[in-house]
C-alpha positions as CSV (number, residue, x, y, z in Angstrom):
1,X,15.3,8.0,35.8
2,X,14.4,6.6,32.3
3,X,15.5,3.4,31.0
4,X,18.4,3.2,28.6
5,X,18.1,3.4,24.7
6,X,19.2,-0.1,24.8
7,X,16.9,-1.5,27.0
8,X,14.1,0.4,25.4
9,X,15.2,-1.2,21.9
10,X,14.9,-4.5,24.0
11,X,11.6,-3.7,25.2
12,X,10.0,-2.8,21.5
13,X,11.6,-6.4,20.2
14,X,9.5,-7.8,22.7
15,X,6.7,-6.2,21.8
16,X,7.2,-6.4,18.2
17,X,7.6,-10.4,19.0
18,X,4.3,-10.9,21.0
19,X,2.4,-9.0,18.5
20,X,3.3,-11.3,15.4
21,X,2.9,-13.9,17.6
22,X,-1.0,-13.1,17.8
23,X,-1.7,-12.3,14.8
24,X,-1.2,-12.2,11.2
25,X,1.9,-10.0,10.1
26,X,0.2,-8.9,6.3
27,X,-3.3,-8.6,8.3
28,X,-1.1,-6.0,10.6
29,X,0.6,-4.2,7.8
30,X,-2.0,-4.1,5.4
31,X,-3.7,-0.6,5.9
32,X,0.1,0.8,5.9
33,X,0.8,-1.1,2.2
34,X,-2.4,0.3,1.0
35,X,-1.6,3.7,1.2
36,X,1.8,3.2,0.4
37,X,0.4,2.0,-3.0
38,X,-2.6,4.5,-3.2
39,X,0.3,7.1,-3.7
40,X,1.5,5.7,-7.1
41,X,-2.3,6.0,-7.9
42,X,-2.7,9.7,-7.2
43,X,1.3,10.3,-8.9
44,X,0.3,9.6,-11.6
45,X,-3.9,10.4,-11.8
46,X,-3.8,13.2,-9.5
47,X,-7.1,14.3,-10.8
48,X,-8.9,10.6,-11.2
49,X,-9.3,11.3,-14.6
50,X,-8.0,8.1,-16.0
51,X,-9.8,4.7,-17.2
52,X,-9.0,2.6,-13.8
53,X,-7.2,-0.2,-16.3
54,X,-4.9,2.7,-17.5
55,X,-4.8,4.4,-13.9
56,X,-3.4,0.7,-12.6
57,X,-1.3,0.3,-15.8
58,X,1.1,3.4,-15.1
59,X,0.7,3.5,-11.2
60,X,2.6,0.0,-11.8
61,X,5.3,1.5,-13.7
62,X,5.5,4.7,-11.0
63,X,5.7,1.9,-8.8
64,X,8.6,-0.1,-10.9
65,X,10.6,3.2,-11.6
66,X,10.4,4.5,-7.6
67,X,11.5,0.6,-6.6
68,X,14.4,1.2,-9.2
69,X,15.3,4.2,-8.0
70,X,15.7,2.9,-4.7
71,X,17.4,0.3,-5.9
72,X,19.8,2.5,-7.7
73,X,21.1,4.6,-4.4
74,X,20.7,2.0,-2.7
75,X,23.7,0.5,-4.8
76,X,25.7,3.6,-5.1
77,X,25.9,3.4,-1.1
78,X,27.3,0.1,-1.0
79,X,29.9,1.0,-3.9
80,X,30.9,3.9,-2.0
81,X,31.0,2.1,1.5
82,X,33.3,-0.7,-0.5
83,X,35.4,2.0,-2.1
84,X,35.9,3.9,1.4
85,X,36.8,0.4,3.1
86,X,39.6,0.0,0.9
């Protein structure tokens, strides 16, 4: 029989643990960010038809308005969670 959720949550801190303890967390993560970022890029050049200094310029604010966004909801949740706890 399989293990339980729990212990399998256990398993993957462990994991998660050893690997950070070998090496560099940013050096692991660092392919992941770069694509996360590339997508502001292609948002808002879709065609790569932009002067890269203008291309970087708005992909910043795409990146500044989706981080507000997030932001935003993220606040609404907590208002509503602290409304509902009332």
């Amino acid at each position: 029989m399989g293990q339980t959720a729990e212990a399998r949550a256990q398993a993957g801190r462990i994991g998660a643990a050893v690997l950070h303890s070998r090496y560099d967390s940013r050096e692991l993560t660092e392919r992941g960010r770069a694509t996360f970022l590339s997508r502001f890029d292609r948002e808002v050049d879709p065609l790569g038809e932009l002067d890269p200094a203008e291309r970087a310029r708005r992909s910043e604010q795409a990146k500044r308005a989706y981080f507000l966004r997030l932001a935003h909801r993220s606040a609404k949740v907590r208002a509503a969670r602290k409304a509902g706890s009332k």
